[in-house]
Short mmCIF file of the C-alpha atoms (twelve columns), coordinates in Angstrom:
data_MODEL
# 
_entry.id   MODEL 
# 
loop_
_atom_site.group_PDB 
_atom_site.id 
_atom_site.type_symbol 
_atom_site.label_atom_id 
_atom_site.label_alt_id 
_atom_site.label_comp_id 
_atom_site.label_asym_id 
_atom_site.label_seq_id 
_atom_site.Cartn_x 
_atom_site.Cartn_y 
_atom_site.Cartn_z 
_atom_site.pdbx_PDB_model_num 
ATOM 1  C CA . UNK A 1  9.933   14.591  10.788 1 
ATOM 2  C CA . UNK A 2  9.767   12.639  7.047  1 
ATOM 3  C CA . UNK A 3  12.806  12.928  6.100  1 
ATOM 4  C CA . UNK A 4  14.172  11.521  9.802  1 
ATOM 5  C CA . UNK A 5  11.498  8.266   9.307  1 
ATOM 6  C CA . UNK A 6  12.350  8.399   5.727  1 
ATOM 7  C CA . UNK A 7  16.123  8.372   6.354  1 
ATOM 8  C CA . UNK A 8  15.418  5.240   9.495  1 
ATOM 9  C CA . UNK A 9  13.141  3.365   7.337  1 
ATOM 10 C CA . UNK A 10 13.627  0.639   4.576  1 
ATOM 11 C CA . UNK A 11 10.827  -0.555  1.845  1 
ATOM 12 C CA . UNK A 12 13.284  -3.261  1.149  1 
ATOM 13 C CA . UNK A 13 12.085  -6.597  1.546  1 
ATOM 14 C CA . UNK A 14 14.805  -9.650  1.936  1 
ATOM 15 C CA . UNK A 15 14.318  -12.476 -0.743 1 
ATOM 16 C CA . UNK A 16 13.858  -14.959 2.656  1 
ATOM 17 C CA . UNK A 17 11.029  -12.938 3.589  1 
ATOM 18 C CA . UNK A 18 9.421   -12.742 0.252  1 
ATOM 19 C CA . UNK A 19 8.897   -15.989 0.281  1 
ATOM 20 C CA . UNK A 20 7.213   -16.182 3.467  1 
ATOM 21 C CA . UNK A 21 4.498   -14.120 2.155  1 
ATOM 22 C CA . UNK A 22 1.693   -16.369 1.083  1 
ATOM 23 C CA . UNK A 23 -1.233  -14.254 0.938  1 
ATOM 24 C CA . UNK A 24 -2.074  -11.758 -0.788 1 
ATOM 25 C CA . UNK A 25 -0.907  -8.187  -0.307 1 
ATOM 26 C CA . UNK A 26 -3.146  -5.091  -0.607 1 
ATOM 27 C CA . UNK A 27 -2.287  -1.725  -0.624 1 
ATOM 28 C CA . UNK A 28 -4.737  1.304   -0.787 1 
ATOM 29 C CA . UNK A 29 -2.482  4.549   -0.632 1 
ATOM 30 C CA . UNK A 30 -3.690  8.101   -0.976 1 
ATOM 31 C CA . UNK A 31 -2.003  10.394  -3.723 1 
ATOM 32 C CA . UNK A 32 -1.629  13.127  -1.142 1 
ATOM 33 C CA . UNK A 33 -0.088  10.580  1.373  1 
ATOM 34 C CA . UNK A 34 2.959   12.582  2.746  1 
ATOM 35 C CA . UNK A 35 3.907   9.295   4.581  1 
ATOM 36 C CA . UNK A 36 4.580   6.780   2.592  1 
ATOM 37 C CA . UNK A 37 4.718   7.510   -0.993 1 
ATOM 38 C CA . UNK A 38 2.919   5.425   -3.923 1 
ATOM 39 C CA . UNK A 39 6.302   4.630   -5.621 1 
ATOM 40 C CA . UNK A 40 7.389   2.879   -1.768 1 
ATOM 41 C CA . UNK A 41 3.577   1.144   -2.082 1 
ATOM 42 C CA . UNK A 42 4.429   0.277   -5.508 1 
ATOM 43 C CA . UNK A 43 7.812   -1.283  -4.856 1 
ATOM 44 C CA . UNK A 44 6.615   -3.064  -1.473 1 
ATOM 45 C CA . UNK A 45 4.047   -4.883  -3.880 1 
ATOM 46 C CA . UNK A 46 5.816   -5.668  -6.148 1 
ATOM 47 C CA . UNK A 47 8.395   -7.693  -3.891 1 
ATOM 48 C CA . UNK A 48 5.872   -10.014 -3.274 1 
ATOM 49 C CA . UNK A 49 4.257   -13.043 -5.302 1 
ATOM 50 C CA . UNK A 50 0.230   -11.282 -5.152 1 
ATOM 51 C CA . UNK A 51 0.938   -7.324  -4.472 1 
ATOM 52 C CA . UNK A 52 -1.342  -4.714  -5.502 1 
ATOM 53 C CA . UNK A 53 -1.539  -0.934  -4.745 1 
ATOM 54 C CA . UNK A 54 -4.550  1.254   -5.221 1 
ATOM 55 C CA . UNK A 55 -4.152  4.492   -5.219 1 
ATOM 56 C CA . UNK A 56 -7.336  6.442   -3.835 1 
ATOM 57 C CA . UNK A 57 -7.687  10.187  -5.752 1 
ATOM 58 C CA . UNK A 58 -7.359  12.884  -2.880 1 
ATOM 59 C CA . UNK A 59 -6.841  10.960  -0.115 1 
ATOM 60 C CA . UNK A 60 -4.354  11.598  2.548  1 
ATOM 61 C CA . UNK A 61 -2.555  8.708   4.795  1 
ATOM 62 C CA . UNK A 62 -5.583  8.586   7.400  1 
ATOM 63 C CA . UNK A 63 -8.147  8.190   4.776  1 
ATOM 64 C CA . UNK A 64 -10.641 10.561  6.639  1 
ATOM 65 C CA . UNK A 65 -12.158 12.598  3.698  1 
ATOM 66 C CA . UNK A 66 -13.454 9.825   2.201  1 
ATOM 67 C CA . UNK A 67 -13.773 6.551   3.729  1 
ATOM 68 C CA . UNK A 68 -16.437 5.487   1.809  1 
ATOM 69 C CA . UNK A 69 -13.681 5.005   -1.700 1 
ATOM 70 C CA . UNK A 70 -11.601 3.080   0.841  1 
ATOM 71 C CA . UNK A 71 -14.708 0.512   1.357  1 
ATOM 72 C CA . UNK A 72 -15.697 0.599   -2.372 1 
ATOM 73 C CA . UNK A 73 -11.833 0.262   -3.696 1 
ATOM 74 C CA . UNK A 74 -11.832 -3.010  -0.631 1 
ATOM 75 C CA . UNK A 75 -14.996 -4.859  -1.455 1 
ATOM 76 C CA . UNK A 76 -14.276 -4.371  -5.136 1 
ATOM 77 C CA . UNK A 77 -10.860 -6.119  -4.712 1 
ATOM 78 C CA . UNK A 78 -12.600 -8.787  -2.294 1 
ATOM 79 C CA . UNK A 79 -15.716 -9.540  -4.867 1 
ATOM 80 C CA . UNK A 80 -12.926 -10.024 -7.774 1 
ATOM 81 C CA . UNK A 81 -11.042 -12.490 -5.764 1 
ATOM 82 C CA . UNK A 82 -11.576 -16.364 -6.171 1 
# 
């Protein structure tokens, strides 16, 4: 079932669009996300002005196990923000 959403699905993000993006962009991705990978959070980041990706240690794509490293990784991104 990856591979078929893999195959339909494009991390690509047109220049026009790109600059339509005026907020900033957070990603928190877990390293044993079999969903979306952290190279595609990576690259979707980095097509925009203010991307980041944090990558959460053990962490699947529904973030169950540990929800509370979701909240800490957030409000530690918020609390650095200006």
């Amino acid at each position: 079932m990856y591979q078929e959403w893999e195959s339909n699905c494009s991390t690509s993000i047109s220049a026009r669009r790109r600059t339509k993006v005026d907020v900033p962009v957070r990603i928190l991705v877990g390293d044993e996300d079999r969903g979306v990978s952290v190279e595609d959070c990576r690259r979707i980041a980095g097509a925009v002005d203010d991307g980041d990706v944090t990558v959460i240690p053990g962490e699947n794509h529904s973030f169950n196990e540990n929800r509370t490293a979701v909240v800490e990784q957030t409000l530690r991104y918020l609390s650095t923000e200006s």
